[in-house]
N, C-alpha and C positions, 0 to 999 in steps of 0.2 A: 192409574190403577192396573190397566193391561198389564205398564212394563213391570209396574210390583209383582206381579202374580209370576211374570216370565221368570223373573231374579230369584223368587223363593223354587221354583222348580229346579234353573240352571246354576243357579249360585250353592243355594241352600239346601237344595237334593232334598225338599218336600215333594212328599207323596201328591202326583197334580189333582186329584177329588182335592184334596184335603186343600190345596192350595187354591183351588178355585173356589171353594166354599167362604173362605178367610178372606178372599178377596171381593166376594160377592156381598156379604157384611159390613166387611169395611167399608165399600161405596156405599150400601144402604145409611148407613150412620153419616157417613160425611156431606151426604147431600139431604141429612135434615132429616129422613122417613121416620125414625126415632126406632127402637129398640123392639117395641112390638110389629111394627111393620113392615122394618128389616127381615127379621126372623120368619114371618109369613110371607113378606114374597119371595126369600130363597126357598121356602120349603111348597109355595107353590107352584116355582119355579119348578122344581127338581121334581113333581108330581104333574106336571102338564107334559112336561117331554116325555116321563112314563107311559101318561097316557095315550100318547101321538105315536111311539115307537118300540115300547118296552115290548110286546108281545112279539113285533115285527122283528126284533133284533136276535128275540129267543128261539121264535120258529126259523129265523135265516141260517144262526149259529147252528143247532140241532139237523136243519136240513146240510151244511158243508158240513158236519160231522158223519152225517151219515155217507153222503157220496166218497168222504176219503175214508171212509171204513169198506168199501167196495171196489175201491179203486179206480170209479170215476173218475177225480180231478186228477189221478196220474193219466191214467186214459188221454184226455183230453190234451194233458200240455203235450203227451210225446204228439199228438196230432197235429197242435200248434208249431212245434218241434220241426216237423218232418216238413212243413208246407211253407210256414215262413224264414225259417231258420231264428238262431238266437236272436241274432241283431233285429229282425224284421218284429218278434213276437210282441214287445212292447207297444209296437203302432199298431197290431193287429188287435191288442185287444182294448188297447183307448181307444180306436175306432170305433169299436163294436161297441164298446161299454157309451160311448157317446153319441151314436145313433143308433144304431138297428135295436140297441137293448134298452134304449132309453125311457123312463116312464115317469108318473107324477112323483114316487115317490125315491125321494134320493137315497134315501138307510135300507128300504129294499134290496136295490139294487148294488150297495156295497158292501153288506154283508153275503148277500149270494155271490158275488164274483173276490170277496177275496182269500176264499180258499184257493182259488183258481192261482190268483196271485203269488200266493204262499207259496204255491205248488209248483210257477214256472221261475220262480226268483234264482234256486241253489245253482238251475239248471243256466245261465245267465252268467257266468263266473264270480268274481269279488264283487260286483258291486250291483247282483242283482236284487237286492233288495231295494236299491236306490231307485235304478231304472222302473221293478212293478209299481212300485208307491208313487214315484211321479207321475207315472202314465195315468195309474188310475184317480189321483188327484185333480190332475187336469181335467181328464175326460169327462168324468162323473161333474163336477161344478161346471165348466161347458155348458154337457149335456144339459142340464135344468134350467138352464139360461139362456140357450141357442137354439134349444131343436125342442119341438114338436114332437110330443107332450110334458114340458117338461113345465111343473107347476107356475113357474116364473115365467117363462118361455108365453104359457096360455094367458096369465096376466097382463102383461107387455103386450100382448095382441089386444086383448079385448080393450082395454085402456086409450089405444093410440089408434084404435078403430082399422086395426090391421089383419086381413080376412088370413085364417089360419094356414089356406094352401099357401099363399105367399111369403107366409113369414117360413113356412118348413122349405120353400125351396130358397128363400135365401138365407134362411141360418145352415141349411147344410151349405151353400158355397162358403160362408165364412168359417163354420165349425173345422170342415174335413181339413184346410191347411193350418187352422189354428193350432190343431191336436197335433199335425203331424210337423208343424216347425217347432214350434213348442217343447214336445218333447224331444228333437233334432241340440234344441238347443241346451236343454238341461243334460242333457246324456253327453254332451260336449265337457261344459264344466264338471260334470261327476267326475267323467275318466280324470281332469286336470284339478285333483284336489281340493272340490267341493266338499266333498263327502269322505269321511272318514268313519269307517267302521267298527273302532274300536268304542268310539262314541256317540255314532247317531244309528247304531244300532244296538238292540237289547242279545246281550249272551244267549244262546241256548240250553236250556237245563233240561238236561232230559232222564227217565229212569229207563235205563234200560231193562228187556223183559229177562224172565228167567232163561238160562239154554243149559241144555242137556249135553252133557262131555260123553266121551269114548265109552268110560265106562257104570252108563245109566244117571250117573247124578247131577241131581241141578246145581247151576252156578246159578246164584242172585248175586247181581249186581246192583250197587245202592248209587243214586243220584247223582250227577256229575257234570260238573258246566264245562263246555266246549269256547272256546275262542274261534275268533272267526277264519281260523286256519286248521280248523278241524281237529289239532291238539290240546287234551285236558288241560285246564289249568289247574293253581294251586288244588284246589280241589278234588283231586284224582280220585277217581274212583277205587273200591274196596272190592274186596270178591269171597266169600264162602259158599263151601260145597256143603249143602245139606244131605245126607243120604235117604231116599228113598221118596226126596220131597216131588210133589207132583207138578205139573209144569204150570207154569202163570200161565191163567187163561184173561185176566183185566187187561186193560188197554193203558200203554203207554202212558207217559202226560208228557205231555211237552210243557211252554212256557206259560207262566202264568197271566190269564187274560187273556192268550192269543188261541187263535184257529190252529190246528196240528198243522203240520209238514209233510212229516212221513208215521204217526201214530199207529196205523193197523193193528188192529189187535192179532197175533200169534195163532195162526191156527192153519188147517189145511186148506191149500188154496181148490175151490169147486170147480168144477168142469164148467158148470150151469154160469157162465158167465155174460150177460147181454151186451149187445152194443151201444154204443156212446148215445141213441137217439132212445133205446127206452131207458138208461139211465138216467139222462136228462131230459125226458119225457115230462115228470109233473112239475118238475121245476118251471120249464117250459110254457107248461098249463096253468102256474101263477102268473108267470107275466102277459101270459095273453090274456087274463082272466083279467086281471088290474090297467092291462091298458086298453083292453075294449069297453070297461065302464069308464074310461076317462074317455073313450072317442062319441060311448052312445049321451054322455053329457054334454059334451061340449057338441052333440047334435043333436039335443032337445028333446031326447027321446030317454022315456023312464019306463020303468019296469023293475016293480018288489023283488023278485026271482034275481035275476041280471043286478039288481043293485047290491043284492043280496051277496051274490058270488063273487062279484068283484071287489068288493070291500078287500085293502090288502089282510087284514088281519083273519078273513076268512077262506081269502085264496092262499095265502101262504101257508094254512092249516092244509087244506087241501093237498098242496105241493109236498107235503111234508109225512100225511098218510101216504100219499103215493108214494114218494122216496122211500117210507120205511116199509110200505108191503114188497116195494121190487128188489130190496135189500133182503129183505125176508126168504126171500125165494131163490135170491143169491148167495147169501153168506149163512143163511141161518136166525135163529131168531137170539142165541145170545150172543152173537156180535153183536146184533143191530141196539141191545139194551144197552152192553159195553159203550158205542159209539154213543146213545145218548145220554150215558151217565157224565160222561165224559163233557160232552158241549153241553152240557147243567153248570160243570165247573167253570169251562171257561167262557159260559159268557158273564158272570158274575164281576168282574172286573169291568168289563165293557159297559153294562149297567151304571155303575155306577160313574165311571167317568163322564159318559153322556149325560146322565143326571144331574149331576155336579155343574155341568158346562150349562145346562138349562136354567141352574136356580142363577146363574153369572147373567145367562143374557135377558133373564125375566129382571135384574136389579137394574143394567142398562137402558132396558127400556121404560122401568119408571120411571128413570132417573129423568125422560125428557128428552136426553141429549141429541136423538134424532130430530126432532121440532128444534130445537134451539138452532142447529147447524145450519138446516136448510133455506132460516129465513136469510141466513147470510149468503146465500149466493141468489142469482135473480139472470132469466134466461138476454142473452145477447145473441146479433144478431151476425155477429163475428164469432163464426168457428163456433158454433151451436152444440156439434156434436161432443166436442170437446168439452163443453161446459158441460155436459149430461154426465160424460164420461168422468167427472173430476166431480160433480154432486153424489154421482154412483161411489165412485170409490171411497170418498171422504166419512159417507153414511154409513159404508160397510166396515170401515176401522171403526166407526165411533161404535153403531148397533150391533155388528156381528152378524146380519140376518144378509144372505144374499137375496131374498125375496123380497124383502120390506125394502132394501136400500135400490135395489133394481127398478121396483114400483113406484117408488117415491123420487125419484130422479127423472123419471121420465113424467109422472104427475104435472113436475112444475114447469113441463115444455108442451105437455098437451096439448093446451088451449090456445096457445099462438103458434102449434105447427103447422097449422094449412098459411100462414101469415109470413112463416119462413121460406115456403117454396122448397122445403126440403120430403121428399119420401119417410115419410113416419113409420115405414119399414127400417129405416136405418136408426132414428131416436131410438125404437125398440134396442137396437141389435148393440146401438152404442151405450146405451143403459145397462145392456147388459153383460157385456163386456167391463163396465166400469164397478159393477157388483161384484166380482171377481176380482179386483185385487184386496192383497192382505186379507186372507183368510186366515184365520187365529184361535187364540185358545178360546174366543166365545161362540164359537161353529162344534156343534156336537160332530159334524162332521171332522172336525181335525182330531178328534178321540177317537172315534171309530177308526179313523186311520194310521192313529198314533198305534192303541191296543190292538188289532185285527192284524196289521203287517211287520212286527217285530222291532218298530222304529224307538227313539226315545224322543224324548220332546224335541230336542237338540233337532236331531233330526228330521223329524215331522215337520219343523221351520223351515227345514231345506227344501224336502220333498213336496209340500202341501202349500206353504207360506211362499217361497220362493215358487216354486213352480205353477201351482195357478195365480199368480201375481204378474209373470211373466206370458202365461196365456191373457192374461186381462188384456196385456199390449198389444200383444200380437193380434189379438180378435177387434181392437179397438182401430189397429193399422190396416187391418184385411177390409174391415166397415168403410176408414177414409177411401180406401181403394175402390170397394163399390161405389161408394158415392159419383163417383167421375161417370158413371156408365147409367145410372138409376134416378 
């Protein structure tokens, strides 16, 4: 069913909602649920990942709208720019996005960092779209499976009765060379003809704003896709001079479904400009906000208030008045409506594809096929970790969940790991390592990544599919390596 769904995307050039829904049906009906039950769990499907993310996705989208209406995320990449240089910037911010930023919730934190993304990719040459998308691919799935707090990460500990300081300092020794060979080694085959631009990325469409000639009148110019050599294509743009017409104050659009580029709305740049620390100041103050209620939990300590704030869908509100009042007092207040007219559009796309991937992986998991799998493998006492590592991965093709299949692999080693003499610090690490490979179209996360960075499907398989598939190795190689010492 997976490759059906791939072929109507890459063969048959359906729209992927549309093709994941088709395909989420289809399995519904072929494994018996029958026609009313079918229909109810893609539609309950497609309303529970709502529920889990939908708010979170809107407030993220709205919050990178408004920073690149200020000039924040440019801010910040020439920062990135200056200290790590091109080639360095990649590792610099899989780093970061895989430890230091890391938090329970994983849509949080990639819809916050990939205007970021967007923003250091042009700067990158030909094949910076490839390089951000991999980077933050890896780091981000990584992150929630190696490091402390990352929902899976806390699972895998409490499970395998692995106290939490322990697991955070050995998932950072395995994470930090994970991330960074990893993407060593994807960045290898892009420059050598992995990646091809003309197809595993989406064109740019952009409307250019009105500009004002020599003498006083507007030129509008009407919408026009760019190839990835910065010259129009068939489509060339058109131009009339209106007389006396007034200058576009709306904001750009870029492509559709994705976060802007370079969209700023037209206007006089203000004196009144902050720096980078109160720009990202509430943004900031979300994620402290959400990962100090995942620390005051996981340390038994409650409080209405504090549970209250930390909720993501109430801290990212937060983040988000702050963003728009410090905008406010920077650009004005109708930029700052412009900027969120604007991320209204385009997270409307992203919704939906997330949605769509939700009702696929709620049909997968009636279907069983998680339970059926697992009773076929049974733990040995030859190469343990290996078997964890190969029930993880096998779960995460079939389910699609790197949570459930991280948890559920290491479930069936639990109970005979103090019998194996092996450090249940490593079952964790090798579990989840092995949740990591083939991430696919049933991971909302490969939508958000697909729709948020410019990719097409095509692509997304390179950057998401291939590149954390190949962190799975490498994390699973760095684990056999601890083991010799642990």
């Amino acid at each position: 069913m997976i490759v059906g769904i791939v072929v109507m995307i890459l063969r048959f050039r359906l729209n992927p909602a549309m093709s994941l829904v088709i395909g989420a049906l289809a399995l519904g009906l072929l494994t018996g649920l029958g026609a009313a039950e079918t229909t109810k769990t893609a539609m309950t499907g497609f309303g529970d990942i709502m529920t889990k993310v939908g708010l979170l996705i809107a407030w993220g989208v709205l919050m990178g709208a408004i920073l690149n209406e200020m000039g924040a995320i440019s801010k910040l990449v020439d920062k990135l720019l200056r200290v790590f240089g091109p080639k360095g910037v990649p590792y610099a911010l899989g780093l970061t996005i895989g430890t230091l930023l890391q938090s329970i919730f994983l849509d949080v934190l990639l819809v916050m960092s990939a205007p970021l993304a967007r923003r250091i990719a042009p700067k990158l040459g030909k094949f910076g779209t490839a390089k951000m998308a991999t980077a933050m691919a890896i780091s981000l799935e990584c992150g929630i499976v190696l490091m402390v707090p990352g929902v899976a990460t806390v699972a895998l500990a409490g499970l395998l009765q692995v106290p939490l300081g322990e697991m955070l300092i050995f998932g950072l020794l395995v994470i930090i060379p994970t991330i960074i060979v990893s993407i060593m080694i994807m960045n290898f085959f892009i420059h050598r003809g992995l990646w091809k631009t003309e197809t595993d990325e989406e064109p740019v469409v952009e409307e250019s704003p009105a500009l004002e000639d020599s003498d006083g009148m507007v030129v509008h110019t009407h919408t026009h896709a760019h190839d990835h050599s910065g010259s129009p294509e068939h489509g060339k743009s058109t131009t009339a001079a209106t007389p006396g017409a007034a200058p576009a104050s709306g904001p750009t659009s870029s492509r559709v479904g994705l976060l802007p580029h370079d969209v700023r709305t037209p206007g006089t740049k203000t004196s009144r400009e902050p720096g980078l620390l109160v720009m990202f100041g509430p943004m900031l103050l979300s994620l402290v906000l959400i990962a100090s209620g995942a620390f005051l939990k996981m340390a038994g300590i409650t409080n209405d208030i504090a549970g209250f704030l930390s909720t993501p869908v109430v801290a990212l509100l937060i983040g988000l008045l702050g963003t728009s009042l410090v905008a406010r007092l920077t650009i004005g207040t109708k930029r700052v409506e412009a900027a969120v007219a604007n991320g209204f559009k385009e997270s409307g796309q992203i919704l939906i594809l997330t949605g769509a991937g939700g009702s696929l992986a709620a049909m997968v998991a009636t279907s069983g096929m998680g339970d059926i799998l697992g009773k076929y493998f049974t733990a040995s006492s030859v190469a343990p970790l290996l078997v964890v590592w190969v029930i993880a991965a096998v779960l995460h093709i079939a389910v699609g969940s790197v949570s459930i299949s991280a948890i559920t692999a290491a479930g069936l080693l639990a109970p005979i790991a103090p019998a194996l003499g092996i450090n249940p610090v490593l079952l964790a690490l090798a579990a989840g390592a092995g949740s990591l490979f083939v991430v696919h179209v049933t991971s909302n996360t490969f939508w958000l990544l697909q729709s948020m960075l410019g990719q097409t499907t095509r692509g997304t398989l390179k950057s998401c599919t291939l590149g954390v598939s190949v962190a799975s190795v490498i994390a699973l190689g760095f684990t056999l390596v601890l083991s010799i010492f642990i």
